[in-house]
C-alpha positions as CSV (number, residue, x, y, z in Angstrom):
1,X,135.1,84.1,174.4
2,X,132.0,85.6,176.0
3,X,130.3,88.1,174.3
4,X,129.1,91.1,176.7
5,X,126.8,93.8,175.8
6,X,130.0,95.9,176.6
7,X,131.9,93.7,173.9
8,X,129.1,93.9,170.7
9,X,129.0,97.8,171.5
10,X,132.6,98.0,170.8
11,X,132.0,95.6,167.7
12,X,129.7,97.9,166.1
13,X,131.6,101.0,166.9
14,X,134.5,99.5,165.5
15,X,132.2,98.3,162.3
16,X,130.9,102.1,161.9
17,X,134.6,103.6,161.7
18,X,135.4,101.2,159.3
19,X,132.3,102.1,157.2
20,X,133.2,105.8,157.6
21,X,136.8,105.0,156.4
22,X,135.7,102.6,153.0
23,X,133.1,105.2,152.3
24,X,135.5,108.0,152.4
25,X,138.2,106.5,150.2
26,X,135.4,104.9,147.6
27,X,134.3,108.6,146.0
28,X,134.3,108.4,142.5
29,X,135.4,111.6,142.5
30,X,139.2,113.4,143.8
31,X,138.7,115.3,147.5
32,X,139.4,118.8,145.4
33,X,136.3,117.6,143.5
34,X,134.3,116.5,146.8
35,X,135.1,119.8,148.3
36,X,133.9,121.9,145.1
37,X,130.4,120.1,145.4
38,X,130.3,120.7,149.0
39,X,130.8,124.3,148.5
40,X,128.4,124.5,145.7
41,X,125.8,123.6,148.3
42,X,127.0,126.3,150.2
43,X,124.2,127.1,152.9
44,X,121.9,124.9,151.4
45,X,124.1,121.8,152.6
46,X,122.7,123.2,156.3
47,X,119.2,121.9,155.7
48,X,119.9,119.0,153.2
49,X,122.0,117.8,156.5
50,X,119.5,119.1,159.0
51,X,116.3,117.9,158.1
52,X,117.7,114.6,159.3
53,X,116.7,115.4,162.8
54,X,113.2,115.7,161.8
55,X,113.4,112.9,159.4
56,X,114.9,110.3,162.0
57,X,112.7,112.2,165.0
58,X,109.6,111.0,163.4
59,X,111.2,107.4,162.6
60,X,111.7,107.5,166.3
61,X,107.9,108.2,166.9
62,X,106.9,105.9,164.7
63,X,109.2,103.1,166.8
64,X,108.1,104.5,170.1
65,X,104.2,104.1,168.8
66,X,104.9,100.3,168.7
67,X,106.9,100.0,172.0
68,X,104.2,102.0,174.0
69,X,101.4,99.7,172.7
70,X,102.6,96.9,174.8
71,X,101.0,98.3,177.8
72,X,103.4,97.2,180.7
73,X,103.6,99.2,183.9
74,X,106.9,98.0,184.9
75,X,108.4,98.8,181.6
76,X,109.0,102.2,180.3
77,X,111.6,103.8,178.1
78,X,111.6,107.6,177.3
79,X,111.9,109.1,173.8
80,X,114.7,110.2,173.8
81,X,116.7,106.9,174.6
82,X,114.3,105.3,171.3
83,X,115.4,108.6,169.5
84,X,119.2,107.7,170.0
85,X,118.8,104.2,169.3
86,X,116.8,105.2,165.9
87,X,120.0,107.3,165.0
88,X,123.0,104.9,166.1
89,X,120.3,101.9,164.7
90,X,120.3,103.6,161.1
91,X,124.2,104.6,161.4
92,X,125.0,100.8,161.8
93,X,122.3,100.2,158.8
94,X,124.5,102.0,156.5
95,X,127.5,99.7,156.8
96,X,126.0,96.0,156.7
97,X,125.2,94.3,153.8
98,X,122.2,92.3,153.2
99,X,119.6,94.9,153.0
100,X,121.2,97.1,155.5
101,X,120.1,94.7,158.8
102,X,123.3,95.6,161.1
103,X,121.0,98.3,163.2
104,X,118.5,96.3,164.1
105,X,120.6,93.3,166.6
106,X,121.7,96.8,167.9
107,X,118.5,98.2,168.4
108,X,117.3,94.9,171.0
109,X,120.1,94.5,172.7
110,X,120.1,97.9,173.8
111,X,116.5,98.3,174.4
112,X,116.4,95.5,176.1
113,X,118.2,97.6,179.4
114,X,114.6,99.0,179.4
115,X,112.0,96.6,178.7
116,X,112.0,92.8,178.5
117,X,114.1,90.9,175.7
118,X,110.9,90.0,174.3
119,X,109.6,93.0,173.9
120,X,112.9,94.7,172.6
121,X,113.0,92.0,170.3
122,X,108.9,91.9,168.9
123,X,109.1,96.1,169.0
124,X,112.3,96.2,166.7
125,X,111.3,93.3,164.4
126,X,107.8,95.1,164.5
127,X,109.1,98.4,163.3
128,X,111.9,97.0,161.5
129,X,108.6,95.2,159.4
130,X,106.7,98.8,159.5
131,X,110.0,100.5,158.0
132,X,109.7,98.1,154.9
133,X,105.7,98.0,154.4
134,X,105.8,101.9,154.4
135,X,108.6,101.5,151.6
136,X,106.2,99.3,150.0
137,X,103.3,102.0,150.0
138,X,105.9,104.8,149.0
139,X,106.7,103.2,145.8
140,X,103.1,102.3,144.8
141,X,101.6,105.8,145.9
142,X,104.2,107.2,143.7
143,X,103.2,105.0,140.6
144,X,99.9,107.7,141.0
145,X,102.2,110.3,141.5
146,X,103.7,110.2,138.1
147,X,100.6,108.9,136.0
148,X,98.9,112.3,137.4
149,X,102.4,114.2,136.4
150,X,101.9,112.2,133.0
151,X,98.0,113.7,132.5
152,X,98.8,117.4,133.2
153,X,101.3,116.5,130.2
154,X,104.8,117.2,132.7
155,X,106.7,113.6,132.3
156,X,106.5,111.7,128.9
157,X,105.4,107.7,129.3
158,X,107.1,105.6,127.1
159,X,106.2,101.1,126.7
160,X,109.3,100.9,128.5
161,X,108.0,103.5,131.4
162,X,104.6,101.5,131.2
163,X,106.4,98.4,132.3
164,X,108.4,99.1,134.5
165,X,105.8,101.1,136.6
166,X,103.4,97.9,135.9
167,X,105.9,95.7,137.4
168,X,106.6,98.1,140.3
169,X,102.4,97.9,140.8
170,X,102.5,94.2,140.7
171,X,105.9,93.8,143.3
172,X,103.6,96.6,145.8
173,X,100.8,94.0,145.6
174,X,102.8,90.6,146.3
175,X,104.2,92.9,149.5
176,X,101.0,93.9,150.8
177,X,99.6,90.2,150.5
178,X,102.7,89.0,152.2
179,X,102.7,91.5,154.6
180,X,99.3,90.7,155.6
181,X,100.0,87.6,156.5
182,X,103.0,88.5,158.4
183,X,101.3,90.8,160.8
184,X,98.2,88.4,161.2
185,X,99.8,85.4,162.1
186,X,103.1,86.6,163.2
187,X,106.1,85.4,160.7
188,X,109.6,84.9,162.8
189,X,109.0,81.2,163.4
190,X,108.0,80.7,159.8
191,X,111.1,82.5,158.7
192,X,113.7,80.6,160.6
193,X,112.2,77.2,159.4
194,X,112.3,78.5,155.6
195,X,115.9,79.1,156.6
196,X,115.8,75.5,157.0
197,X,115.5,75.0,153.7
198,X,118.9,76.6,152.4
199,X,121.3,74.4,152.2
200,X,124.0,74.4,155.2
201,X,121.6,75.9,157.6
202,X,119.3,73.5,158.4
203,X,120.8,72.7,161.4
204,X,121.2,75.8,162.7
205,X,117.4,76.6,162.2
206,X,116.4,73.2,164.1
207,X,118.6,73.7,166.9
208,X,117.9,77.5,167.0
209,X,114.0,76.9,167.5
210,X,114.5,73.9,169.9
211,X,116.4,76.5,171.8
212,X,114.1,80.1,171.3
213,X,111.0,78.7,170.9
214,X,109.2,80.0,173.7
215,X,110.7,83.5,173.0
216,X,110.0,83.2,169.5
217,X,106.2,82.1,170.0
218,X,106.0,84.9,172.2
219,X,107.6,87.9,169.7
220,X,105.1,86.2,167.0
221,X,102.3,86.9,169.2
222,X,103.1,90.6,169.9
223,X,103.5,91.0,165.9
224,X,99.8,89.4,165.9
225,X,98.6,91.6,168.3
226,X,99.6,95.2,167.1
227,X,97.2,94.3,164.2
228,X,94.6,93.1,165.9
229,X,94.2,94.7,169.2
230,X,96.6,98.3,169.2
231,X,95.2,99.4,165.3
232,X,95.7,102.6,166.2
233,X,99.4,102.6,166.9
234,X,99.6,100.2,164.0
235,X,98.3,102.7,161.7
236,X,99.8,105.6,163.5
237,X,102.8,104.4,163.0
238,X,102.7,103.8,159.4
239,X,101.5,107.2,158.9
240,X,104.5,108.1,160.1
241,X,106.9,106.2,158.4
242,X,105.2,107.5,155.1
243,X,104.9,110.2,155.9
244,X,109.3,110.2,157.2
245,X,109.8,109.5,153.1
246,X,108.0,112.6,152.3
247,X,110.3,114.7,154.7
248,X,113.5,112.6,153.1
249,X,112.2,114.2,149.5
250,X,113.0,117.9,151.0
251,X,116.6,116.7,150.6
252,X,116.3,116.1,147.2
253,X,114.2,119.1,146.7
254,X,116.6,121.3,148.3
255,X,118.8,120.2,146.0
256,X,117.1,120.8,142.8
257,X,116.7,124.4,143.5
258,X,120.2,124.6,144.0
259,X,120.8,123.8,140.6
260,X,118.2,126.1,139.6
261,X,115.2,123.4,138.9
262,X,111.9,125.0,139.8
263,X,109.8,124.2,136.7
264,X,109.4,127.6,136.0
265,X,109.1,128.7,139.8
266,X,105.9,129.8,141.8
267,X,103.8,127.8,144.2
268,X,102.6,125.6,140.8
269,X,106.5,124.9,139.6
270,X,107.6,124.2,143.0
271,X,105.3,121.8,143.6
272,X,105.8,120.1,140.6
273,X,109.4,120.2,141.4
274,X,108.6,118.6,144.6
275,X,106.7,116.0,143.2
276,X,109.3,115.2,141.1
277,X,111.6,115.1,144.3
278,X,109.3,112.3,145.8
279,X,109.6,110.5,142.4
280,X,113.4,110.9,142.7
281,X,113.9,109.3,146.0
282,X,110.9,106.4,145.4
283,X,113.1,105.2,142.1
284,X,116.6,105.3,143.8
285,X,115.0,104.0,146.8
286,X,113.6,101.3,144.8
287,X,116.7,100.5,143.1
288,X,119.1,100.4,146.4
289,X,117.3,98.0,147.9
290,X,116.5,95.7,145.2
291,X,120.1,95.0,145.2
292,X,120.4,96.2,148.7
293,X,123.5,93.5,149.6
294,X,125.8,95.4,148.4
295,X,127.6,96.9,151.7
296,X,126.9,100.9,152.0
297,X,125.2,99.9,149.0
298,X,128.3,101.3,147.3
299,X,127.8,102.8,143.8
300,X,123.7,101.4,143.7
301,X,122.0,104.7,145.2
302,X,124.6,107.0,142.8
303,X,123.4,104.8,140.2
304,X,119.9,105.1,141.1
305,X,120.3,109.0,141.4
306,X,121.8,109.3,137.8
307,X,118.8,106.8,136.2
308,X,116.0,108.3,138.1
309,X,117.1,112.1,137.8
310,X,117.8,111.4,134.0
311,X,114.5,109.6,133.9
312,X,112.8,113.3,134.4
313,X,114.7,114.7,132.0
314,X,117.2,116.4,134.0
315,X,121.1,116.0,133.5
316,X,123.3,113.4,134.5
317,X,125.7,116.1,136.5
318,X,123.1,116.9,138.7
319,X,122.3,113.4,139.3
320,X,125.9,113.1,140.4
321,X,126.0,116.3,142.2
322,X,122.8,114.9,143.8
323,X,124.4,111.2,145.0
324,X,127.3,113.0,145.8
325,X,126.2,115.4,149.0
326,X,123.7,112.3,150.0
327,X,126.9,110.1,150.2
328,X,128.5,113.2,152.8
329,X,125.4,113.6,154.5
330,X,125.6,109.6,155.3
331,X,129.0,109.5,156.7
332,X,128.2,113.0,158.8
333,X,125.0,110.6,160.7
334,X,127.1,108.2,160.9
335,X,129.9,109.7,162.5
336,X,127.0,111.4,164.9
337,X,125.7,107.9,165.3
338,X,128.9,106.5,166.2
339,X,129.3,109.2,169.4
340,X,126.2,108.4,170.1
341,X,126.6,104.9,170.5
342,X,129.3,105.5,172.8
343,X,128.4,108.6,175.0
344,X,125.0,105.8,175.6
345,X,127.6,103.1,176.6
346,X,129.3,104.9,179.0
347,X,126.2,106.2,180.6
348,X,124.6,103.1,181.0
349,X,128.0,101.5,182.4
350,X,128.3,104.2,185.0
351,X,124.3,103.3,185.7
């Protein structure tokens, strides 16, 4: 059977529902129950759902930084197309396994109606890289984060604290080092031939770069260059990626001063509170994708919630409570994702 673009749009709608569906039916707790925490939130579950569009807005940006630094005159694509894509892309994210990757195949072959398949291909691996590194810099910034938070004498450190925040320090440094050398030589060709190496795929990886080399070769070399020649939409578009997880801790936040946690209120105890929101997210975000195969990564982020939210001190409910409206909030961009993805596919087949 051929596969038309058509055909793998219908595929990953059809993935999405069934995402939406599992996700629905896997609450740990009844729908009475799910209802009761959704109206706890009350109006705060407006902007714990809405600062999404900002969040995923500045994803975009950060993506449209790298696509623009390939200066083509015969290519363009507006922001609002790399907006939509960003959404639907993430959507798709949350129902794959293996470190959420189901976005990203997406991402190219729709981007590729505006630009060429080789750029599509280098600008989504690119920012799919970016997206990761930035991860990278928000768990070690946050290591600081919480020694300072240890100084002024507002989180305890324990041996077992101390090592686990030594071995998040040492995983940060093996990233960057790695990273490195990803963006200076370019690291798809390299990656396929260390699939290679696994058993049962070394075929595949020989016949796969017989047949992509060129292309490959040439999505390496656009990796190469955004370090060497476009710096300044390299680091632009980190910024923004950092500065997305940030923005993402206002979720949390929001939800801490629902339950009343302010540290004793005022610009000081909010802040704190927000710090600890930044903390929060960096833990469970660590956590989730350390074991990030898990589709939906089912039961891993309320996990993460619970441990890093009792890790501060706090209770277990509200670590729940917490994990909880998250979980909603993903199946509501999802479900806006999925129209998405289809009010795009009929637009571009009546183009």
């Amino acid at each position: 059977m051929k596969w038309t673009k058509q055909k793998v749009n219908n595929l990953f709608f059809f993935l999405g529902v069934v995402t939406v569906m599992v996700m629905m039916f896997t609450f740990d707790v009844s729908l009475v129950e799910l209802w009761n925490h959704i109206c706890h939130a009350g109006y705060w579950f407006i902007p714990i759902v809405g600062v999404w569009f900002i969040i995923y807005a500045i994803n975009a940006w950060a993506w449209y930084c790298i696509i623009r630094s390939n200066k083509n005159p015969d290519e363009s694509v507006s922001f609002l197309r790399v907006y939509r894509l960003t959404i639907t892309g993430y959507a798709l994210n949350y129902a794959t396994p293996v470190g959420g990757l189901g976005g990203e195949p997406y991402r190219i072959i729709e981007l590729s109606k505006n630009i060429s398949q080789d750029h599509a291909a280098s600008s989504v691996i690119l920012y799919a890289m970016m997206h990761i590194f930035a991860h990278f810099w928000f768990w070690f910034i946050s290591i600081f984060i919480y020694l300072v938070l240890v100084l002024i004498g507002d989180l305890p450190i324990t041996t077992t604290i101390a090592v686990v925040l030594a071995l998040i320090f040492a995983l940060c440094l093996l990233a960057f080092y790695v990273f490195s050398k990803g963006y200076r030589n370019g690291l798809v060709v390299k990656t396929i031939r260390w699939l290679g190496k696994i058993p049962g795929l070394k075929g595949w990886s020989r016949r796969f770069l017989e047949r992509h080399t060129e292309t490959l070769r040439n999505v390496d070399e656009q990796i190469a260059s955004l370090h060497k020649q476009n710096k300044r939409s390299f680091y632009e578009s980190l910024m923004l990626e950092y500065f997305s997880r940030i923005v993402q801790s206002l979720e949390i936040f929001f939800m801490l001063l629902l339950f009343g946690v302010d540290c004793g209120g005022g610009p000081t105890g909010l802040l704190l509170t927000f710090l600890h929101s930044i903390l929060i997210l960096a833990f469970t975000s660590l956590f989730a994708n350390l074991i990030g195969f898990l589709p939906m990564q089912l039961g891993v982020q309320e996990g993460g919630f619970v441990l890093s939210i009792a890790a501060l001190g706090l209770s277990a409910a509200l670590g729940i409570f917490v994990s909880i409206i998250c979980r909603v909030r993903e199946i509501i961009w999802i479900v806006v994702g999925l129209v998405l993805m289809k009010i795009d596919g009929r637009v571009s087949d009546k183009t």
